[in-house]
KEBALUM-751887 format. One record per residue: x, y, z of N, C-alpha, C in turn; residue in one letter. Coordinates in steps of 0.1 Angstrom, whole numbers, padded with zeros to 4 digits, always signed. Example, Ala and Ser with C-alpha at 12.3 -4.5 7.8 and 13.67 -1.06 7.14 Angstrom:
+0132-0057+0078+0123-0045+0078+0132-0033+0078A +0128-0022+0071+0137-0011+0071+0129+0000+0079S 
This chain:
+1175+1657+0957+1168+1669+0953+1172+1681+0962X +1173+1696+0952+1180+1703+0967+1166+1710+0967X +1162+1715+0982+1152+1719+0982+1158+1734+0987X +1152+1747+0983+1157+1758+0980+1150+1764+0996X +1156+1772+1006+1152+1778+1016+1144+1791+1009X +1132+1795+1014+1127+1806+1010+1135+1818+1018X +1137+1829+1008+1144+1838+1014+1136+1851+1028X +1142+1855+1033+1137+1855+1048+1129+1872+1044X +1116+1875+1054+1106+1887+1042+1114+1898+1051X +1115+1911+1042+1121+1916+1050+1109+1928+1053X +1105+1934+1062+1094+1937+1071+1095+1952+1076X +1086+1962+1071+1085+1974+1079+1071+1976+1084X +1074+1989+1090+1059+1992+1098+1061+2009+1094X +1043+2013+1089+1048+2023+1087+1033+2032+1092X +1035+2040+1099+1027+2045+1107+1024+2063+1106X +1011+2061+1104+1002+2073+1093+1004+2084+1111X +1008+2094+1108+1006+2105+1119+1008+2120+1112X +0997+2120+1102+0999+2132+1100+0983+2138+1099X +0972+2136+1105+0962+2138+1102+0957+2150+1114X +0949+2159+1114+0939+2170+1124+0936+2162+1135X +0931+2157+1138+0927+2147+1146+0916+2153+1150X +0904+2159+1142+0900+2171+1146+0887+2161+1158X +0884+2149+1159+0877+2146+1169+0885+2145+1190X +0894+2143+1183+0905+2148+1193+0905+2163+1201X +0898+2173+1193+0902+2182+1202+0892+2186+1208X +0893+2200+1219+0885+2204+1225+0883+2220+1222X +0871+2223+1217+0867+2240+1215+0871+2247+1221X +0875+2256+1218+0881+2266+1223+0894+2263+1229X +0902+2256+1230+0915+2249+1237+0924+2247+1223X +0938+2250+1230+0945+2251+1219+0950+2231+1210X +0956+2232+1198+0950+2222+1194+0963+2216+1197X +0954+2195+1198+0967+2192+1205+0970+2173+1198X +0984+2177+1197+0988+2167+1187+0985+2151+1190X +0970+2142+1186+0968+2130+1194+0980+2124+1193X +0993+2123+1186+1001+2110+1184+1010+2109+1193X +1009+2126+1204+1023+2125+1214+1011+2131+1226X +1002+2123+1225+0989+2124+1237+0995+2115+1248X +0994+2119+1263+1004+2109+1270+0995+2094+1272X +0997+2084+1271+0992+2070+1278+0998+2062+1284X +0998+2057+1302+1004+2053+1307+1018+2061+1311X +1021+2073+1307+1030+2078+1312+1043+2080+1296X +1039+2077+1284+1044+2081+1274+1037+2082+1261X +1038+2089+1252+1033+2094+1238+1029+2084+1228X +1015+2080+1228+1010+2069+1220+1016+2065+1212X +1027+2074+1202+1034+2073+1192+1048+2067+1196X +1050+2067+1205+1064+2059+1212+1058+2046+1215X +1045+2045+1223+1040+2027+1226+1039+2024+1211X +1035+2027+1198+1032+2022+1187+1048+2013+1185X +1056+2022+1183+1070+2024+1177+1076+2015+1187X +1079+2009+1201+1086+2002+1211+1074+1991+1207X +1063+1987+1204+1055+1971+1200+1060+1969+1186X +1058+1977+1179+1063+1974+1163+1078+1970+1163X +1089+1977+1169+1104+1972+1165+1108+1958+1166X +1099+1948+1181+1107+1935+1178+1099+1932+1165X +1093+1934+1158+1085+1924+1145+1090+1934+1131X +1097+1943+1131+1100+1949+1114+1115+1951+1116X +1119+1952+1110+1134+1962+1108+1135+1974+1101X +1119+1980+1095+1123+1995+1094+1112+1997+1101X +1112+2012+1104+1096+2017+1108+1096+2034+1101X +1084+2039+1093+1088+2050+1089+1073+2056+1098X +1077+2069+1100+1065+2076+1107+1056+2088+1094X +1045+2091+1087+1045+2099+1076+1038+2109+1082X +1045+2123+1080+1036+2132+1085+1033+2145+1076X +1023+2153+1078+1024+2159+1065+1029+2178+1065X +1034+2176+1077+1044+2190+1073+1058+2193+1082X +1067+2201+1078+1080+2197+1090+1081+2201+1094X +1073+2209+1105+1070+2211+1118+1068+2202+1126X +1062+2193+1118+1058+2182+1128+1069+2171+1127X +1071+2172+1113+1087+2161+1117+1094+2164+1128X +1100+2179+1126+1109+2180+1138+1107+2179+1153X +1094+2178+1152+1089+2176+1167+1088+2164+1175X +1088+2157+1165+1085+2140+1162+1100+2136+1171X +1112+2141+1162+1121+2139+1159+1128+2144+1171X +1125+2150+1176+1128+2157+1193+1122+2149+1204X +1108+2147+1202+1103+2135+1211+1109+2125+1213X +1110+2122+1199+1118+2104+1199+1130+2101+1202X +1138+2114+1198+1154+2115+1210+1153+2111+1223X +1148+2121+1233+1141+2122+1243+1138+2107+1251X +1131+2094+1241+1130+2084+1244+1141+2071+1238X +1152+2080+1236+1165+2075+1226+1161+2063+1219X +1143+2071+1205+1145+2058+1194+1153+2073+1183X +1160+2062+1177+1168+2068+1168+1167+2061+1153X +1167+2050+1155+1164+2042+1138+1152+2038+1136X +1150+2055+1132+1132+2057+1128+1133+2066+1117X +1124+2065+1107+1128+2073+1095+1114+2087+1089X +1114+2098+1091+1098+2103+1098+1100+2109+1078X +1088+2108+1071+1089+2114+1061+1075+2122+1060X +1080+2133+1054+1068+2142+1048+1057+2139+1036X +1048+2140+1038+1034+2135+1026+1035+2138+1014X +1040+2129+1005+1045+2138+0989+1032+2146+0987X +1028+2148+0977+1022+2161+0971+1013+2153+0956X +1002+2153+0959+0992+2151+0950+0982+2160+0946X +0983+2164+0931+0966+2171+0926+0954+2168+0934X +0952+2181+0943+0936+2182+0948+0935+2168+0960X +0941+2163+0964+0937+2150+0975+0951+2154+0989X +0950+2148+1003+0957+2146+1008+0951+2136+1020X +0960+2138+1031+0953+2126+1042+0958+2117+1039X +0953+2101+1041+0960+2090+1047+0962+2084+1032X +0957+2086+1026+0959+2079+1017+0970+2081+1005X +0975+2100+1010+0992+2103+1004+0996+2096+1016X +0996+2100+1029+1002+2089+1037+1008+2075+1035X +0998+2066+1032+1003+2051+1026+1014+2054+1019X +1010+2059+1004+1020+2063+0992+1030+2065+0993X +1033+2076+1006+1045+2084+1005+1048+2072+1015X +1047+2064+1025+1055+2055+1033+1058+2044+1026X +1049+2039+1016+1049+2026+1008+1065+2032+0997X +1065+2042+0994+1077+2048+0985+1086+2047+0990X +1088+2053+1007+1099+2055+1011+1105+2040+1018X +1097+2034+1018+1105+2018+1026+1110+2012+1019X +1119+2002+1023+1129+1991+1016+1125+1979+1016X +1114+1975+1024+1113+1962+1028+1103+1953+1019X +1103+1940+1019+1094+1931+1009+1074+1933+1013X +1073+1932+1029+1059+1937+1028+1062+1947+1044X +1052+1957+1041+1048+1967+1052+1034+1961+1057X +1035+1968+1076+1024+1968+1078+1021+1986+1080X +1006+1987+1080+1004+2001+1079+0998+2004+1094X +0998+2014+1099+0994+2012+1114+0988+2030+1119X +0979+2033+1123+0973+2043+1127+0979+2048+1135X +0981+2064+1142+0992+2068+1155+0982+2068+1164X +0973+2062+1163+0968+2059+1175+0958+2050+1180X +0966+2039+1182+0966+2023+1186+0976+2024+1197X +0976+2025+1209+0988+2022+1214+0990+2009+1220X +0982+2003+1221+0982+1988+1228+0987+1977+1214X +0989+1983+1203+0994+1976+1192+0996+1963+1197X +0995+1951+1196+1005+1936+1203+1012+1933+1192X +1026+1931+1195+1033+1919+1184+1030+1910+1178X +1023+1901+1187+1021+1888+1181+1006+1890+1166X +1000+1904+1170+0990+1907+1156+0997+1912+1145X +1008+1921+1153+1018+1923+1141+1024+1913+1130X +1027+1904+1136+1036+1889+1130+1025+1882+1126X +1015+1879+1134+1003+1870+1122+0997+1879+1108X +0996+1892+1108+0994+1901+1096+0999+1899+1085X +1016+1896+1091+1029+1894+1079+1024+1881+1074X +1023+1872+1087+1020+1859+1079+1007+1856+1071X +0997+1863+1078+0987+1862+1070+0984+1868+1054X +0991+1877+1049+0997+1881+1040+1004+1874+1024X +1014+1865+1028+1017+1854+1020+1008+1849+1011X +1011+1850+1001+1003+1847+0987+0989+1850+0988X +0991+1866+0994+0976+1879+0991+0987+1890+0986X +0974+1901+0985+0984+1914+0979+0980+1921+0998X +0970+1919+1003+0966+1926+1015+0963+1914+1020X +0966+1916+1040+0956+1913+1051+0955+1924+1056X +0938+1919+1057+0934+1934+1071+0927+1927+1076X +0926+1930+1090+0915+1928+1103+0901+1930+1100X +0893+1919+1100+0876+1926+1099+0873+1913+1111X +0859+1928+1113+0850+1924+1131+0843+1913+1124X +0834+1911+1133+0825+1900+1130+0808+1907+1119X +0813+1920+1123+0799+1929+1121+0802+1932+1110X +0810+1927+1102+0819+1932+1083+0825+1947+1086X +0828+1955+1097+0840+1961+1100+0852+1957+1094X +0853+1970+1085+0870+1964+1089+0883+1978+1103X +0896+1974+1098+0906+1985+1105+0908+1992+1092X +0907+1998+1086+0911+2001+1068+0928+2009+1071X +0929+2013+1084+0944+2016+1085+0951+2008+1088X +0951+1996+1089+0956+1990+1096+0957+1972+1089X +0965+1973+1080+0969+1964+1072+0984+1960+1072X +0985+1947+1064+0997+1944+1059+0997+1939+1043X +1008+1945+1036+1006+1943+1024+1020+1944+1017X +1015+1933+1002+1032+1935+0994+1035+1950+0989X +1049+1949+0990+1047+1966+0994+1048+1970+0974X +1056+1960+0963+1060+1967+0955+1047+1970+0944X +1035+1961+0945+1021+1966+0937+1016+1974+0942X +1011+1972+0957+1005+1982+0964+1010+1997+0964X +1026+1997+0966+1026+2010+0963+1020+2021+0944X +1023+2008+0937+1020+2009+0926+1004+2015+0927X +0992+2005+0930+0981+2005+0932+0976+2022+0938X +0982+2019+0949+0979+2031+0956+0983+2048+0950X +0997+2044+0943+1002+2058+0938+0994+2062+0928X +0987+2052+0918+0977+2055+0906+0971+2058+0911X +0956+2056+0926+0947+2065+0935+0947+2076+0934X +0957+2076+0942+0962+2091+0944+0961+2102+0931X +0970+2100+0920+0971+2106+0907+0956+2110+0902X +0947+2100+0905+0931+2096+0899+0920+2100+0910X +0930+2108+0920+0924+2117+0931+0914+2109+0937X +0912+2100+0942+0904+2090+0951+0918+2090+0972X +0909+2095+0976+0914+2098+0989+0915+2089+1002X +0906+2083+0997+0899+2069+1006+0912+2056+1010X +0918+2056+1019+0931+2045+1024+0921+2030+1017X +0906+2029+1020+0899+2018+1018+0901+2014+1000X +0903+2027+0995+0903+2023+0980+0913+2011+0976X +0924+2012+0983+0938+2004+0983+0938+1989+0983X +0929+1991+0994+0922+1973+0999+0913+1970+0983X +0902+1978+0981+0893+1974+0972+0900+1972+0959X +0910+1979+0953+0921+1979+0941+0928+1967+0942X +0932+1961+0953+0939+1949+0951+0935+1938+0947X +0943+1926+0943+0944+1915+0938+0937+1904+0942X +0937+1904+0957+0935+1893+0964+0936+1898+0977X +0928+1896+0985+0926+1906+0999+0925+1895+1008X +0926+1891+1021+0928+1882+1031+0920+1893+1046X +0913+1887+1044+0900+1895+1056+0903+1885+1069X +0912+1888+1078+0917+1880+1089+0904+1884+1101X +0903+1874+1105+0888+1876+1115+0895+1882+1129X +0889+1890+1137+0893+1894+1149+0890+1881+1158X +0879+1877+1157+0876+1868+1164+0879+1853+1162X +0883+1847+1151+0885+1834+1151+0907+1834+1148X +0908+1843+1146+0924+1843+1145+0925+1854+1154X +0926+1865+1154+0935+1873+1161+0934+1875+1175X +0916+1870+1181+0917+1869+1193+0930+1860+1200X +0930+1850+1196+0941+1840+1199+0953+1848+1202X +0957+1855+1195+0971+1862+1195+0971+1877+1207X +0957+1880+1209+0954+1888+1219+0944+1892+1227X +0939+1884+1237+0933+1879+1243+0918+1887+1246X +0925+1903+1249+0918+1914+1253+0912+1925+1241X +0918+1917+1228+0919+1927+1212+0922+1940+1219X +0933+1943+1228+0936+1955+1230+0948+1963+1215X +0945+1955+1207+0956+1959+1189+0944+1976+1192X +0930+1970+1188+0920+1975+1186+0915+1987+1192X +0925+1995+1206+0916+2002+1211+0923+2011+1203X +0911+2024+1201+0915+2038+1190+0916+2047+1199X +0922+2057+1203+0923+2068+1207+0914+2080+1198X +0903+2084+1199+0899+2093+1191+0889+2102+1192X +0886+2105+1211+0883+2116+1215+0893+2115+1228X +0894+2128+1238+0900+2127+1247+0897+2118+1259X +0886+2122+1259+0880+2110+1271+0885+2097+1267X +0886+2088+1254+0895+2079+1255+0904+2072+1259X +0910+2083+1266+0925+2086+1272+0923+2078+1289X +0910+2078+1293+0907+2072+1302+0899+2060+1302X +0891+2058+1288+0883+2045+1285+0890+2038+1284X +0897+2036+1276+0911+2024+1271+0903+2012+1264X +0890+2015+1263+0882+2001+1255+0883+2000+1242X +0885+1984+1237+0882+1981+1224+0870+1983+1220X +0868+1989+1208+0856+1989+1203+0851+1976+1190X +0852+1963+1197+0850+1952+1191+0836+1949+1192X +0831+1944+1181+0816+1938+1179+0819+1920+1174X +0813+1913+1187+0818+1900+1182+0804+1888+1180X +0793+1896+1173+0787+1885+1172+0777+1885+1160X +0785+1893+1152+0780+1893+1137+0779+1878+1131X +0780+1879+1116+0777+1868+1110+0796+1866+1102X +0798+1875+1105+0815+1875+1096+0825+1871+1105X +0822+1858+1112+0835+1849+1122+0842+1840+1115X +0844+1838+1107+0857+1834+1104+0865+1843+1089X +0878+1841+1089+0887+1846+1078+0881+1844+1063X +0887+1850+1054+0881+1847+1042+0892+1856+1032X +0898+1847+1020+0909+1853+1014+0898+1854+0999X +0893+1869+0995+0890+1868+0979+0896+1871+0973X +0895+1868+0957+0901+1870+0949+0894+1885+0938X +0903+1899+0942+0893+1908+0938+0894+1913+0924X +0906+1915+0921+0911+1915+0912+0916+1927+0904X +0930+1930+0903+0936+1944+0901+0944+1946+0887X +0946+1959+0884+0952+1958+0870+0966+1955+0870X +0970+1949+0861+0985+1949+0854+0992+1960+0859X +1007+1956+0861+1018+1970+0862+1015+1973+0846X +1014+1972+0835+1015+1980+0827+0998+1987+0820X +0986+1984+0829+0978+1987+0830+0977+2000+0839X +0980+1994+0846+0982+2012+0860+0993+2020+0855X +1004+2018+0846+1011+2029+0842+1004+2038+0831X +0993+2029+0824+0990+2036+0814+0974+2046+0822X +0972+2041+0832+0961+2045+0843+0969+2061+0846X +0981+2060+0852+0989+2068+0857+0989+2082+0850X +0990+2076+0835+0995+2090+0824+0980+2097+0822X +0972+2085+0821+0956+2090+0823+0952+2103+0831X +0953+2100+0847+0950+2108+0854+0962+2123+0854X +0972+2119+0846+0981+2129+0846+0975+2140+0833X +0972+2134+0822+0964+2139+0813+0954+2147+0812X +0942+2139+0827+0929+2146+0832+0933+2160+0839X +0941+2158+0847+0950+2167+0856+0953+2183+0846X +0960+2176+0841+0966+2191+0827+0958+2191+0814X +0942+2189+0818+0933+2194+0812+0935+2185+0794X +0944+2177+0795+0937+2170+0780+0927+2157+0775X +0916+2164+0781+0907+2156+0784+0905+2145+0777X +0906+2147+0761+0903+2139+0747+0917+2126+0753X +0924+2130+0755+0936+2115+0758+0934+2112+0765X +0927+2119+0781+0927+2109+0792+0916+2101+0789X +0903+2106+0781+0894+2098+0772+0893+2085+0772X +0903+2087+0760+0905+2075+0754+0913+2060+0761X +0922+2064+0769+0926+2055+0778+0920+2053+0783X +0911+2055+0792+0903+2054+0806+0892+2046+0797X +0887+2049+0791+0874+2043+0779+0880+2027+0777X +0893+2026+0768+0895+2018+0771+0901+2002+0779X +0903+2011+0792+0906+2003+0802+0893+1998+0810X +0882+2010+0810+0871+2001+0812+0868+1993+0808X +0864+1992+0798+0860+1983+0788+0869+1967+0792X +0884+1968+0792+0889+1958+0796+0885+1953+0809X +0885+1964+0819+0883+1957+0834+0868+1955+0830X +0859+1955+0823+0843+1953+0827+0842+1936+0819X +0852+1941+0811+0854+1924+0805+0853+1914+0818X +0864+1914+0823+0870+1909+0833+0864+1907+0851X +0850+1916+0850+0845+1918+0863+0853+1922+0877X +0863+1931+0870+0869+1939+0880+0862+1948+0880X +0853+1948+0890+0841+1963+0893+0850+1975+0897X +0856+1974+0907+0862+1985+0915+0867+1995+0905X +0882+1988+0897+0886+1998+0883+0875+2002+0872X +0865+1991+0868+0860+1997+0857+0852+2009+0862X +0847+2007+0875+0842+2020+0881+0846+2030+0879X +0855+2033+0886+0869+2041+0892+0870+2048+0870X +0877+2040+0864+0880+2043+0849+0865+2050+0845X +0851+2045+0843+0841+2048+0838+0836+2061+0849X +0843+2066+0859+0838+2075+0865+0847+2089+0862X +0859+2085+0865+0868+2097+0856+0865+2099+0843X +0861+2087+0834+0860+2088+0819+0850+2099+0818X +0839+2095+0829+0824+2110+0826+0834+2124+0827X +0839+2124+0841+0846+2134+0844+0846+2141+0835X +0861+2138+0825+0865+2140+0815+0854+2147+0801X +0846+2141+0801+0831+2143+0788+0830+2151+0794X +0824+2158+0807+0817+2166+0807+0826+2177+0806X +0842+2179+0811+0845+2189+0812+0848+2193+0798X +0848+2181+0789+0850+2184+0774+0835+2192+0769X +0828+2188+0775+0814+2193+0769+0810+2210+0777X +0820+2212+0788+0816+2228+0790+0829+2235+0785X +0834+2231+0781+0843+2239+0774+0841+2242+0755X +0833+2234+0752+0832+2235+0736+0819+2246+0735X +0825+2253+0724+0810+2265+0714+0805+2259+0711X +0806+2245+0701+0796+2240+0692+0790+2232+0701X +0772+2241+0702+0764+2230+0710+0762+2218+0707X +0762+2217+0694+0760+2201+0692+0770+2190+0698X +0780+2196+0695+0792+2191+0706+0794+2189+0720X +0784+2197+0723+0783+2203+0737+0773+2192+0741X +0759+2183+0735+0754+2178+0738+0759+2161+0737X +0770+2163+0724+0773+2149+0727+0784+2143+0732X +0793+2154+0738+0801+2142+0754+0794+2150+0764X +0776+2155+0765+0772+2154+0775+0767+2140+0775X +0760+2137+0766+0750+2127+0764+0761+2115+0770X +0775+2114+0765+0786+2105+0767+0792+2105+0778X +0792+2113+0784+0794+2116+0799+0787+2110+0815X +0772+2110+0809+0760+2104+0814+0760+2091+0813X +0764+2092+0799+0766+2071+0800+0773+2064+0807X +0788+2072+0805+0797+2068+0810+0796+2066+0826X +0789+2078+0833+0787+2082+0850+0779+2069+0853X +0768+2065+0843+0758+2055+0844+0766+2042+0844X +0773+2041+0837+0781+2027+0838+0791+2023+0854X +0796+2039+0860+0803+2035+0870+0794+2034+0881X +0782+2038+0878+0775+2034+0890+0766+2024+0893X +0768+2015+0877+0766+1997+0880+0780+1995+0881X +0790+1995+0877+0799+1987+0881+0807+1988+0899X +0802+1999+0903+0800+2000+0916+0789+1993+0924X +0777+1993+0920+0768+1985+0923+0769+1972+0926X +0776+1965+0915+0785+1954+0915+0793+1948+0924X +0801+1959+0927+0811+1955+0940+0805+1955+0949X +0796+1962+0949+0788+1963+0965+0779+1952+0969X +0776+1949+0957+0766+1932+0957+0777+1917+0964X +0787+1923+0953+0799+1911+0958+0802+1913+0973X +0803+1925+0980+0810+1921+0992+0797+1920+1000X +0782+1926+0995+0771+1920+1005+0771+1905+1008X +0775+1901+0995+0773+1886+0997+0785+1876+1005X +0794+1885+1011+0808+1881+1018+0805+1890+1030X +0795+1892+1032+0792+1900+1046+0804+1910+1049X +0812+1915+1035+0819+1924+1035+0811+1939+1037X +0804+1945+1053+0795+1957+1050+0804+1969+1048X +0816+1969+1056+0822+1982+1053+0828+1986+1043X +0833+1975+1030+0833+1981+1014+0822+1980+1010X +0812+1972+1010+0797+1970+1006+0792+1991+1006X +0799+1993+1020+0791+2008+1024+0800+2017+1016X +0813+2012+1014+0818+2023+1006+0816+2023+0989X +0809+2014+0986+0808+2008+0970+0796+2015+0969X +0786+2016+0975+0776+2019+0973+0775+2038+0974X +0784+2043+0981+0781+2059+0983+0789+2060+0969X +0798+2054+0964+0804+2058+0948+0796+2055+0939X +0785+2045+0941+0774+2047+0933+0763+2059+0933X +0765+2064+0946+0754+2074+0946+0763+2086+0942X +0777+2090+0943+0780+2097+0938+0780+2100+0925X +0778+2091+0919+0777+2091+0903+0766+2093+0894X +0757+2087+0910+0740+2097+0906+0741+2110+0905X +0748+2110+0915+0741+2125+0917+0751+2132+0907X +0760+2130+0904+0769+2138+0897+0763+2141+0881X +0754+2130+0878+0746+2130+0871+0740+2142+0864X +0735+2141+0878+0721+2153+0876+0729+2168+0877X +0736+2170+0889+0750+2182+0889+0752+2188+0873X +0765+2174+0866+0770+2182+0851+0756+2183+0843X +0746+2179+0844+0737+2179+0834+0723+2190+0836X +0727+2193+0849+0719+2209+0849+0730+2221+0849X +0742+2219+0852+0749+2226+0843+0757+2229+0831X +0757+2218+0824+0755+2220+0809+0738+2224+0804X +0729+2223+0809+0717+2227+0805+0716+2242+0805X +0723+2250+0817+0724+2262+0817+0736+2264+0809X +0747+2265+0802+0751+2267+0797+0748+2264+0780X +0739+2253+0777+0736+2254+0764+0720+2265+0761X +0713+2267+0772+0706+2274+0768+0714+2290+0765X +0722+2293+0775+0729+2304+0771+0735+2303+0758X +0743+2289+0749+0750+2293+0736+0735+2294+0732X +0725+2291+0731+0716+2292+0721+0709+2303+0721X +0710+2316+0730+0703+2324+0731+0714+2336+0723X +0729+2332+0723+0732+2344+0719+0732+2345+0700X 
């Protein structure tokens, strides 16, 4: 029998540096760039980039204007890294931040899985980098969670050719949140700090964040190790088809250039299939655009009767993503998953309240058609 060698993964690291860092700075002092903040005597963003190279063979840096490339790009001379690849934040309808970040680095790489990495980690260890990759293997994501249902939400590894998929549809469907990425996937791998990764780093120094100045002199991990969430745990969450998210894709491109009646109908329909299926996250996500959509159909029409019924449809629809959100948030309570649990549940409240929002402003607008 010949037994077939698996082919060798080929591995990038791609590291978000394009954010304000607005806890970083100090009032009245001019503003100052955390990722080339000095530690130990060089620019966090250089310790990131010199731990990451022995474990990937690309590394892209994403930042979101070219001022900052160039500067990047002058630094890292300076420290003669040169096979670094720094790209600018593509450009999405109404959203930006880390989550065009992923996109635009998940787009620009070559390699079979990326890890995603914050610019400011400088104690990054290799050996968390390489168990990530491995932990990874037949998941769509691993990420790091504390014991306290924390997770790192920037700080993953993942197949790079869904996820960028995954992620790109986000973005289009204007959801900003890096966490949404994790929650959209297939199959997630929640690697424990404490029962795996401590092993690989003794002091969890992966973990310490840079993200006030004083930092600069704490150097501490901000680890909580005595929750109830100690050991790993791979679920199965469950994500749409590539030809599911393409038809997602035209959706949100639809909502975008205002034709609301098609993005409608898609989105209507894809709920409906993810609710089949108890994929909470998407039928959410679909049943919460879908209101969108109703309402903006319902302040745009003369005919009030019209006007009341893709409000009435709109409501329903807002009402459904805020059980199917409810939903996910039950699922990961019950996985001592708290930090999606906490984000599942504020997209529930958003869809309360959003509720009450289009529905007192269609109220004032249908009393106006009725008065003239």
């Amino acid at each position: 029998m010949i037994v077939q060698e698996e082919m060798p993964m080929r591995k990038a690291a791609i590291i978000l540096a394009g954010g304000l860092a607005k806890r970083f700075q100090v009032e009245g002092k001019q503003w100052v760039d955390k990722a080339l903040a000095s530690v130990n005597g060089k620019p966090i963003l250089v310790h990131i980039i010199e731990r990451a190279t022995p474990v990937v063979e690309e590394i892209i840096i994403c930042v979101n204007n070219k001022v900052r490339k160039l500067e990047y790009s002058r630094v890292l001379r300076k420290y003669s890294i040169t096979q670094v690849k720094i790209c600018i934040d593509m450009h999405y309808p109404n959203i930006s931040g880390p989550a065009v970040a992923v996109t635009t680095g998940l787009k620009a790489a070559e390699a079979d899985y990326c890890v995603i990495l914050p610019c400011d980690t400088p104690f990054i260890q290799p050996a968390v980098l390489e168990h990530l990759f491995y932990a990874v293997r037949k998941s769509s994501i691993a990420v790091p969670i504390h014991s306290d249902g924390m997770l790192e939400p920037l700080m993953f590894s993942c197949e790079r050719l869904k996820t960028t998929q995954i992620a790109e549809t986000l973005c289009l469907l204007e959801r900003d949140r890096p966490d949404d990425i994790i929650r959209g996937s297939s199959t997630v791998n929640f690697v424990s700090t404490v029962s795996e990764l401590k092993s690989k780093d003794p002091e969890l120094k992966s973990f310490i964040n840079i993200n006030f100045q004083e930092d600069l002199n704490k150097l501490a991990a901000r680890v909580f190790e005595n929750g109830p969430m100690r050991e790993s745990m791979k679920l199965k969450i469950g994500a749409p088809r590539n030809s599911e998210l393409e038809h997602l894709k035209e959706a949100a491109k639809d909502y975008t250039n205002k034709k609301f009646v098609e993005a409608f109908n898609v989105l209507n329909f894809l709920a409906e299939s993810f609710e089949r299926k108890n994929v909470s996250f998407w039928a959410g996500v679909c049943r919460e655009k879908e209101g969108q959509a109703l309402f903006s159909l319902s302040s745009i029409k003369d005919d009030v009767e019209a006007m009341k019924r893709y409000r009435l449809k709109g409501e329903a629809a807002l009402v459904k993503a805020a059980q199917n959100y409810s939903s996910e948030a039950q699922f990961y309570d019950k996985n001592h998953i708290d930090f999606l649990a906490k984000h599942a549940r504020e997209d529930e409240l958003w869809c309360k309240r959003a509720i009450d929002a289009f529905k007192s402003a269609n109220t004032n607008k249908l009393k106006k058609s009725e008065n003239l």
